[in-house]
mmCIF file of the N, C-alpha and C atoms, coordinates in Angstrom:
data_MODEL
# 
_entry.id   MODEL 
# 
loop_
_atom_site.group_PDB 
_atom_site.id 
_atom_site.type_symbol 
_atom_site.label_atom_id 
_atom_site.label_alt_id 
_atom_site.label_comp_id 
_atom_site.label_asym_id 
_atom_site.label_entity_id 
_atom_site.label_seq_id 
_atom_site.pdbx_PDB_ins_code 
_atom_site.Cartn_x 
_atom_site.Cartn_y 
_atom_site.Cartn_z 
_atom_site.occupancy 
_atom_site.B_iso_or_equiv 
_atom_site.pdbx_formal_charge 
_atom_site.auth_seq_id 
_atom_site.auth_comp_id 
_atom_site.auth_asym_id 
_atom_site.auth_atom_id 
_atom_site.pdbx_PDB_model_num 
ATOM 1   N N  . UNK A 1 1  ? 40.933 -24.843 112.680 1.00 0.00 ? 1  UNK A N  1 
ATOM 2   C CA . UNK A 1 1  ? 41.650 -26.052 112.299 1.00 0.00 ? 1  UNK A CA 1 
ATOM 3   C C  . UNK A 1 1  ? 40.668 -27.189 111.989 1.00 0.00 ? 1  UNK A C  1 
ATOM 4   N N  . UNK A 1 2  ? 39.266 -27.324 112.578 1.00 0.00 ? 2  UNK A N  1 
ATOM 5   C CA . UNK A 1 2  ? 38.808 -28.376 112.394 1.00 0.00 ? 2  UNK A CA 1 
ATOM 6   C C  . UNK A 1 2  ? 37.816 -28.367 111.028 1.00 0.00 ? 2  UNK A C  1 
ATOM 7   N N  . UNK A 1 3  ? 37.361 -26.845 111.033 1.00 0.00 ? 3  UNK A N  1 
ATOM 8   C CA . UNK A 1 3  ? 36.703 -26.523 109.766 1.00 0.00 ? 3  UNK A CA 1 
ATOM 9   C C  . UNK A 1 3  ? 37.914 -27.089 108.570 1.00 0.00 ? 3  UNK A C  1 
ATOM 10  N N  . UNK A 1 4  ? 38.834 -27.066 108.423 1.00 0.00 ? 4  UNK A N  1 
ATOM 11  C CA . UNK A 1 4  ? 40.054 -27.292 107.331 1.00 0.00 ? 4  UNK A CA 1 
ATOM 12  C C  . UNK A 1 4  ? 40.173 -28.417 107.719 1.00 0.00 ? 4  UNK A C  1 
ATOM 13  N N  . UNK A 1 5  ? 39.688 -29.447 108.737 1.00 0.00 ? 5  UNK A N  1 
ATOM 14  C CA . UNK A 1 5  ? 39.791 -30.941 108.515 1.00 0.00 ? 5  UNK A CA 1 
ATOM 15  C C  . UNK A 1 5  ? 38.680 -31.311 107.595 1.00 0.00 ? 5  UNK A C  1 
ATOM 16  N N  . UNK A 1 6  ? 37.731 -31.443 108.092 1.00 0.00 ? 6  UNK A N  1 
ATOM 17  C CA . UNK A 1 6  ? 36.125 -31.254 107.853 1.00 0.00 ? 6  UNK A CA 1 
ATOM 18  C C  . UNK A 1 6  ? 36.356 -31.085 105.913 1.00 0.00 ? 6  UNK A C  1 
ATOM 19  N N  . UNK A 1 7  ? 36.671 -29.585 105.680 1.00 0.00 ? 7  UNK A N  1 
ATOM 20  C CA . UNK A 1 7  ? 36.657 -29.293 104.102 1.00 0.00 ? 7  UNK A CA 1 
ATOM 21  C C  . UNK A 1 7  ? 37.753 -30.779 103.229 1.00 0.00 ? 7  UNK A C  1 
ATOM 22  N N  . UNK A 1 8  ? 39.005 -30.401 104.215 1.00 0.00 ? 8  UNK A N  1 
ATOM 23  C CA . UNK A 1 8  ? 40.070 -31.878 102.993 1.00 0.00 ? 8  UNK A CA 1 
ATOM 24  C C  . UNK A 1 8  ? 38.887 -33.185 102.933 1.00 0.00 ? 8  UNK A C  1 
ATOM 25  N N  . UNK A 1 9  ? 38.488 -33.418 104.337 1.00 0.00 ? 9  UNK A N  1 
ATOM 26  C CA . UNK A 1 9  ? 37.420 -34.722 103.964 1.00 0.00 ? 9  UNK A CA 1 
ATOM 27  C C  . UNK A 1 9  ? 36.776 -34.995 102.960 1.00 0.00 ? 9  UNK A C  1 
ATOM 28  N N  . UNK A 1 10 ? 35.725 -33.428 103.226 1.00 0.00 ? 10 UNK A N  1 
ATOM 29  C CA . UNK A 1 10 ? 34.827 -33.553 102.353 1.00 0.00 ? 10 UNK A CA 1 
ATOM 30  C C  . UNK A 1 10 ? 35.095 -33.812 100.310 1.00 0.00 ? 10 UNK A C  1 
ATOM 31  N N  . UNK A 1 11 ? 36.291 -32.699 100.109 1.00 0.00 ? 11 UNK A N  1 
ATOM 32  C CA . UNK A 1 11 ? 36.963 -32.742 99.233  1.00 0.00 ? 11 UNK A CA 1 
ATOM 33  C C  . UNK A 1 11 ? 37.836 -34.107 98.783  1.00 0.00 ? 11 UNK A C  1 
ATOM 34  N N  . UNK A 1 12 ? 38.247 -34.876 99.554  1.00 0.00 ? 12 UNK A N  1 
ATOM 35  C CA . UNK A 1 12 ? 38.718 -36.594 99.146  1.00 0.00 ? 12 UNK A CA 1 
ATOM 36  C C  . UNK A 1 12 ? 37.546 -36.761 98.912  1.00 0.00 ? 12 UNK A C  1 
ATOM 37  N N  . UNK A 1 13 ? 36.146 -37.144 99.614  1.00 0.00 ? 13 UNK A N  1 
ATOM 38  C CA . UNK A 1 13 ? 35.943 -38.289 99.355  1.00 0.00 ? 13 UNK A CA 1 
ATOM 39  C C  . UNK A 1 13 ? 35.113 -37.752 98.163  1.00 0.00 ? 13 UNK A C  1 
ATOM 40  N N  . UNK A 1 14 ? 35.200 -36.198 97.901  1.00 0.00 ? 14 UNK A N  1 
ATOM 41  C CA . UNK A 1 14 ? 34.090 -36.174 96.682  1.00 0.00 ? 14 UNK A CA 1 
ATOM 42  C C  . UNK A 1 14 ? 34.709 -36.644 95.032  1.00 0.00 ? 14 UNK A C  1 
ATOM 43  N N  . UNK A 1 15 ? 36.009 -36.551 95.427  1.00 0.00 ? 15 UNK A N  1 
ATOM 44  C CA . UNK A 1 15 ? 36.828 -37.050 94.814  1.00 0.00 ? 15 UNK A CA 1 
ATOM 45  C C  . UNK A 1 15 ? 37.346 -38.670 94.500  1.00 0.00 ? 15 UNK A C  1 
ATOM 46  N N  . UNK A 1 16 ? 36.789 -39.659 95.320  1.00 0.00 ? 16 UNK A N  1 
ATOM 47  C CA . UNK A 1 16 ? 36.868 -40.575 95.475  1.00 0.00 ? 16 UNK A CA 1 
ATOM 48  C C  . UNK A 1 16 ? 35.435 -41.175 95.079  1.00 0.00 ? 16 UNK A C  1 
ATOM 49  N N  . UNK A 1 17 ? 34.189 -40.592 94.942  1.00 0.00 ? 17 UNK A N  1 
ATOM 50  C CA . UNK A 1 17 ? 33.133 -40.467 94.513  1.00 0.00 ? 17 UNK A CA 1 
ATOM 51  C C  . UNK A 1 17 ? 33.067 -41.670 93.134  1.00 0.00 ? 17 UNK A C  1 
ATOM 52  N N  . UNK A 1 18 ? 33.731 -40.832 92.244  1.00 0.00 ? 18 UNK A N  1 
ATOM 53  C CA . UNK A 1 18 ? 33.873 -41.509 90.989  1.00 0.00 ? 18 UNK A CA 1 
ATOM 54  C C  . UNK A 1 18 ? 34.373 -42.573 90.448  1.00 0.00 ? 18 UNK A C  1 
ATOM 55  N N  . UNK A 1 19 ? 35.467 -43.063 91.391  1.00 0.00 ? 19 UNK A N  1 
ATOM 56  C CA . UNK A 1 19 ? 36.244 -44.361 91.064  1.00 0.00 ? 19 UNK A CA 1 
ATOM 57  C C  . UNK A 1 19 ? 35.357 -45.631 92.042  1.00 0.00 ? 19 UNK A C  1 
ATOM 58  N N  . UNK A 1 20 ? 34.728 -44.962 92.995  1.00 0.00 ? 20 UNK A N  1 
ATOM 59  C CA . UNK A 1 20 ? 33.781 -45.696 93.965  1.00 0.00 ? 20 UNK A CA 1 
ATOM 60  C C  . UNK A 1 20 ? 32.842 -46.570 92.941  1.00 0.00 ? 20 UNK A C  1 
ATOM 61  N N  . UNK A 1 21 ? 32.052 -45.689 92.564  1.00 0.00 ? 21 UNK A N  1 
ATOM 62  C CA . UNK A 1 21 ? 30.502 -45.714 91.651  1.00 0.00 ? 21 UNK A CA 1 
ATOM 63  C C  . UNK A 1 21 ? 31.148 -46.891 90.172  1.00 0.00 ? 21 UNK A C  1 
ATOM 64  N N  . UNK A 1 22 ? 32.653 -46.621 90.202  1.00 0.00 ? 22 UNK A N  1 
ATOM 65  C CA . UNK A 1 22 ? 32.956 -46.814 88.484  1.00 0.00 ? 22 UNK A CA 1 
ATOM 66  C C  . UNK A 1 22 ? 32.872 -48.148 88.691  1.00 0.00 ? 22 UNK A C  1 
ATOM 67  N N  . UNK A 1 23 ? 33.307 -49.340 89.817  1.00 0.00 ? 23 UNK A N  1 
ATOM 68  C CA . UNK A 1 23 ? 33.423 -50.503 89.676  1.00 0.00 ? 23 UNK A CA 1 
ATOM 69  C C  . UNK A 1 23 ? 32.469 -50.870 91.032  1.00 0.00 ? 23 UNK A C  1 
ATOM 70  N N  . UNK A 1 24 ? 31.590 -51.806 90.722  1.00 0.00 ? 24 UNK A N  1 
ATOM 71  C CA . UNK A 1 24 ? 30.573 -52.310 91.744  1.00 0.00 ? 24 UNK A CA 1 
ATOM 72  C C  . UNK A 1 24 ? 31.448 -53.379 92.137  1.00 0.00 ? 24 UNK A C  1 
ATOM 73  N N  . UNK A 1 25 ? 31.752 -54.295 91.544  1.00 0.00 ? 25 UNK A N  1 
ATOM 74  C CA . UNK A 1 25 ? 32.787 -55.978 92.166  1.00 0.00 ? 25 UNK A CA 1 
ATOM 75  C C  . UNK A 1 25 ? 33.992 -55.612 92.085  1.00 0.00 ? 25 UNK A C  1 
ATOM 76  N N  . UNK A 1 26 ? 34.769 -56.483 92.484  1.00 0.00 ? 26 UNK A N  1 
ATOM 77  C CA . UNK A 1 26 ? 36.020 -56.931 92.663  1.00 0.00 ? 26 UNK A CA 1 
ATOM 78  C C  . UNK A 1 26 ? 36.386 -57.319 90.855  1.00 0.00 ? 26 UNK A C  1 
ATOM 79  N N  . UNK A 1 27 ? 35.184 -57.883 90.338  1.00 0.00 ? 27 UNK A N  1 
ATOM 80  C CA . UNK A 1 27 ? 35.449 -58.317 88.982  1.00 0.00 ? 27 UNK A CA 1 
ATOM 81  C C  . UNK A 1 27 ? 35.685 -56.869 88.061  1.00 0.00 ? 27 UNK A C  1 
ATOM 82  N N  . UNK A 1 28 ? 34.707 -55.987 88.668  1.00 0.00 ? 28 UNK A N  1 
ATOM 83  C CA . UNK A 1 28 ? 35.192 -55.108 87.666  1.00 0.00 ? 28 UNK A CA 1 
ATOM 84  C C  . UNK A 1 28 ? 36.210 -54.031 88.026  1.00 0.00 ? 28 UNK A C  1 
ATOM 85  N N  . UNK A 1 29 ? 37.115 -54.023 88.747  1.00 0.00 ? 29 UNK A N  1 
ATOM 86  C CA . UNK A 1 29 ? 37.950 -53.679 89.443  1.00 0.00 ? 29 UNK A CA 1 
ATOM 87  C C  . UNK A 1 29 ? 39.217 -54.205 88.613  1.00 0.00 ? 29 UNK A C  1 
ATOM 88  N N  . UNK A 1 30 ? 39.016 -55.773 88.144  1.00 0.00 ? 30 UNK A N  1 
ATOM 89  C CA . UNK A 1 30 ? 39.923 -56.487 87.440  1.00 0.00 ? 30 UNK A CA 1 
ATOM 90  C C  . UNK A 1 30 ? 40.145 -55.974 86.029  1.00 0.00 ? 30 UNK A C  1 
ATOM 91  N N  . UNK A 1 31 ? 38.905 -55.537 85.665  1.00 0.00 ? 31 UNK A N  1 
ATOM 92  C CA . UNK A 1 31 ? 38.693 -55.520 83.777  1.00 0.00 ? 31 UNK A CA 1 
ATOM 93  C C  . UNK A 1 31 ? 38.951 -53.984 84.095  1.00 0.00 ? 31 UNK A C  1 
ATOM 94  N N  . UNK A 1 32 ? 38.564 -53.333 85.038  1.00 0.00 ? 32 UNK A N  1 
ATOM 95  C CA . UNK A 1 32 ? 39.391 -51.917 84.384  1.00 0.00 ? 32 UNK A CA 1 
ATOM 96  C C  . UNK A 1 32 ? 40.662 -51.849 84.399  1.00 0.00 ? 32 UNK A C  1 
ATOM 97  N N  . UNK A 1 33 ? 41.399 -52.639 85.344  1.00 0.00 ? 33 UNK A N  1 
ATOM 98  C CA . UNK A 1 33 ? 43.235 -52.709 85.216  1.00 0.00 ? 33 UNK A CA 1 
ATOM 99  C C  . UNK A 1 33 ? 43.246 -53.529 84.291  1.00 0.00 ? 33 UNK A C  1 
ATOM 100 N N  . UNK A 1 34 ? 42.257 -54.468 83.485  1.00 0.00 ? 34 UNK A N  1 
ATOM 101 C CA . UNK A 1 34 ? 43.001 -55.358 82.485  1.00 0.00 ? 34 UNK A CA 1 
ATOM 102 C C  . UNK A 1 34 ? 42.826 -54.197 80.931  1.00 0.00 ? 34 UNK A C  1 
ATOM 103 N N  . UNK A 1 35 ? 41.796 -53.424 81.040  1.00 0.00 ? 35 UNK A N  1 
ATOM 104 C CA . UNK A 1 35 ? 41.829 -52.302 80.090  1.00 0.00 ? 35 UNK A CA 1 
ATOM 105 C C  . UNK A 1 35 ? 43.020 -51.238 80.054  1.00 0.00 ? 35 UNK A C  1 
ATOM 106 N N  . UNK A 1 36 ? 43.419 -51.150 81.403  1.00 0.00 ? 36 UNK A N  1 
ATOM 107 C CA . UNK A 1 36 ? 44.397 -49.831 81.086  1.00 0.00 ? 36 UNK A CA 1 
ATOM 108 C C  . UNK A 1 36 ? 45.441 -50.375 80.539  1.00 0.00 ? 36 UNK A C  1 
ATOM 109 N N  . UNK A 1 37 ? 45.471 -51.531 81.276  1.00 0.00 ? 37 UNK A N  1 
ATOM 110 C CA . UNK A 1 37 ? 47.086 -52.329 80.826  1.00 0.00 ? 37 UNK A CA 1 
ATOM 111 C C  . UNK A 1 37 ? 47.040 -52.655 79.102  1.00 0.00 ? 37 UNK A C  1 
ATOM 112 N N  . UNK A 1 38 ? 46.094 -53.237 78.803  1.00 0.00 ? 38 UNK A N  1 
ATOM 113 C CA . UNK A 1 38 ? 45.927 -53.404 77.090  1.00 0.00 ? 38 UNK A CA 1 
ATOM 114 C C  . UNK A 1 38 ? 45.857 -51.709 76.266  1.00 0.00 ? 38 UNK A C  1 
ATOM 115 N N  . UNK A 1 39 ? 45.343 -50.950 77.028  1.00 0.00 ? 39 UNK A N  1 
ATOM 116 C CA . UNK A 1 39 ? 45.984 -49.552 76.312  1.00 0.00 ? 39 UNK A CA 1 
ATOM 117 C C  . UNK A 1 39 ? 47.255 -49.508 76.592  1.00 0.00 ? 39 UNK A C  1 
ATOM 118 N N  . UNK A 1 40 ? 47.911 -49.538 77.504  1.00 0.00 ? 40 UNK A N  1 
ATOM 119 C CA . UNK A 1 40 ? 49.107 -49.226 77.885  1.00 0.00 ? 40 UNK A CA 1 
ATOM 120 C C  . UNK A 1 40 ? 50.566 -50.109 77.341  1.00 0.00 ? 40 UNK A C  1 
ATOM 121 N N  . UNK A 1 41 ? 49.757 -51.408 76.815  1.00 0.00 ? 41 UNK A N  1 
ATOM 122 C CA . UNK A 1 41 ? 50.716 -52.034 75.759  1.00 0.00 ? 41 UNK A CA 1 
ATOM 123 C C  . UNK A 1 41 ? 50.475 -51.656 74.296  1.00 0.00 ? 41 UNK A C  1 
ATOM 124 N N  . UNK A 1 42 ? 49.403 -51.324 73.742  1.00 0.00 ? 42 UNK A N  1 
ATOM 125 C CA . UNK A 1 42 ? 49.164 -50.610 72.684  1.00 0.00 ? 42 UNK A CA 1 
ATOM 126 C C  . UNK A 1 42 ? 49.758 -49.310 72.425  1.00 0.00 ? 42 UNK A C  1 
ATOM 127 N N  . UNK A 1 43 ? 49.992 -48.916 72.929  1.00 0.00 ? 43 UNK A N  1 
ATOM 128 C CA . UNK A 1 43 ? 50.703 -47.380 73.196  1.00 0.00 ? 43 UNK A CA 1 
ATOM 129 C C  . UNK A 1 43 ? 51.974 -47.630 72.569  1.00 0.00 ? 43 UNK A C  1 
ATOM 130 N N  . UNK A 1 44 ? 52.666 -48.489 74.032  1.00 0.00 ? 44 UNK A N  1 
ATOM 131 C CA . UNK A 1 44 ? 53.943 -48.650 73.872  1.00 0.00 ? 44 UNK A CA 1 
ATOM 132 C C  . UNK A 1 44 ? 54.351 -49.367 72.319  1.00 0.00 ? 44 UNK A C  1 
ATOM 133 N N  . UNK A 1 45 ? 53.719 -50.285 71.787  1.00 0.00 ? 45 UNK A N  1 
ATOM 134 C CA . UNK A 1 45 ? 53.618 -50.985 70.446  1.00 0.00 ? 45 UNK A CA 1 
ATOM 135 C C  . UNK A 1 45 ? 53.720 -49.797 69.199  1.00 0.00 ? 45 UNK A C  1 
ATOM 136 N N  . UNK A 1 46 ? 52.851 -48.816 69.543  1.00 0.00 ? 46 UNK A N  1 
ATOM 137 C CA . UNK A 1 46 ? 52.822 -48.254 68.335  1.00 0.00 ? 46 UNK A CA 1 
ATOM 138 C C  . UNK A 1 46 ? 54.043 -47.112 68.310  1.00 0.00 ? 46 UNK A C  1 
ATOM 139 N N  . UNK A 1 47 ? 54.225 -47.298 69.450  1.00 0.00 ? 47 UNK A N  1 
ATOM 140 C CA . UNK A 1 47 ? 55.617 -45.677 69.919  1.00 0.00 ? 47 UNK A CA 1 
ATOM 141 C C  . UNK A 1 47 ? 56.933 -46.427 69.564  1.00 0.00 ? 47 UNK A C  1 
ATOM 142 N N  . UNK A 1 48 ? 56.744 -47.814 69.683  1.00 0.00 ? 48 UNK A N  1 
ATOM 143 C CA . UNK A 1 48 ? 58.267 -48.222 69.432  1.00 0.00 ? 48 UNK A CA 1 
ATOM 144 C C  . UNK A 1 48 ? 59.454 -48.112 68.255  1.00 0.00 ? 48 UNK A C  1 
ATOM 145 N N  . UNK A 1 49 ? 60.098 -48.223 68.127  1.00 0.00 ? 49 UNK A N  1 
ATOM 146 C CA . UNK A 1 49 ? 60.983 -47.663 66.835  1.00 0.00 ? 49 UNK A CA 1 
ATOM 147 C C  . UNK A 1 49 ? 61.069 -48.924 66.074  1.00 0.00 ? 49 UNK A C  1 
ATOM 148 N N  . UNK A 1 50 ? 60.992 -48.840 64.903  1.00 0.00 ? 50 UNK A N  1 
ATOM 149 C CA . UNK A 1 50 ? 60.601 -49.685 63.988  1.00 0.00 ? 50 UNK A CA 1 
ATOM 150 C C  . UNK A 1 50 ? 61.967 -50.748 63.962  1.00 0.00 ? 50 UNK A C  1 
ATOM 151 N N  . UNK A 1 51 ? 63.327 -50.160 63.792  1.00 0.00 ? 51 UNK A N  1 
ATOM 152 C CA . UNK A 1 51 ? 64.727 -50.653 64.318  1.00 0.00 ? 51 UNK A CA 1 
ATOM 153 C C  . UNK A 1 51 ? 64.900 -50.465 65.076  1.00 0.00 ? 51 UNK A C  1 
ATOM 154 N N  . UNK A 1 52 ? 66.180 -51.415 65.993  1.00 0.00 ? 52 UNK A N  1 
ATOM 155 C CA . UNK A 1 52 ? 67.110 -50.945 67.292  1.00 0.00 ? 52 UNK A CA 1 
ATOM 156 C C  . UNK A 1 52 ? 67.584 -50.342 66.582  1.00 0.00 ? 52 UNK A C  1 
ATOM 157 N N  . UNK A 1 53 ? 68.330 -49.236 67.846  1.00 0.00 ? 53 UNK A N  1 
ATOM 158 C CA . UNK A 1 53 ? 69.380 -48.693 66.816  1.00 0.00 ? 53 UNK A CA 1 
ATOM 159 C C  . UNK A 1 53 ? 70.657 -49.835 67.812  1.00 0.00 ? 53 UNK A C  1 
ATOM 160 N N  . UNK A 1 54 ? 71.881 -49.417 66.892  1.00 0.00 ? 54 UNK A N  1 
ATOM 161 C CA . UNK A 1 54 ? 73.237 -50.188 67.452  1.00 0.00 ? 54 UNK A CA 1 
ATOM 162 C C  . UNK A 1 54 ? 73.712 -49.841 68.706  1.00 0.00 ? 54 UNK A C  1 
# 
């Protein structure tokens, strides 16, 4: 049981690895949610239907 604690650990945090390293500040923590969000309105902009329908 403790070996299978030990492995999930190890496995989060190697996983957590990458989003760690990706933002050093708090500032850039900000500009990557202000990036997803400006994709994520771009998206929606270009998917939208050109008319309502009725």
């Amino acid at each position: 049981m403790k070996k299978i604690q030990i492995t999930a650990t190890l496995i989060a945090l190697l996983a957590l690895a990458p989003m760690i390293s990706a933002c050093h500040t708090t500032a850039g923590v900000g500009e990557d949610m202000s990036q997803g969000g400006h994709a994520l309105t771009n998206s929606a902009n270009a998917n939208a239907p050109s008319s309502p329908h009725p």
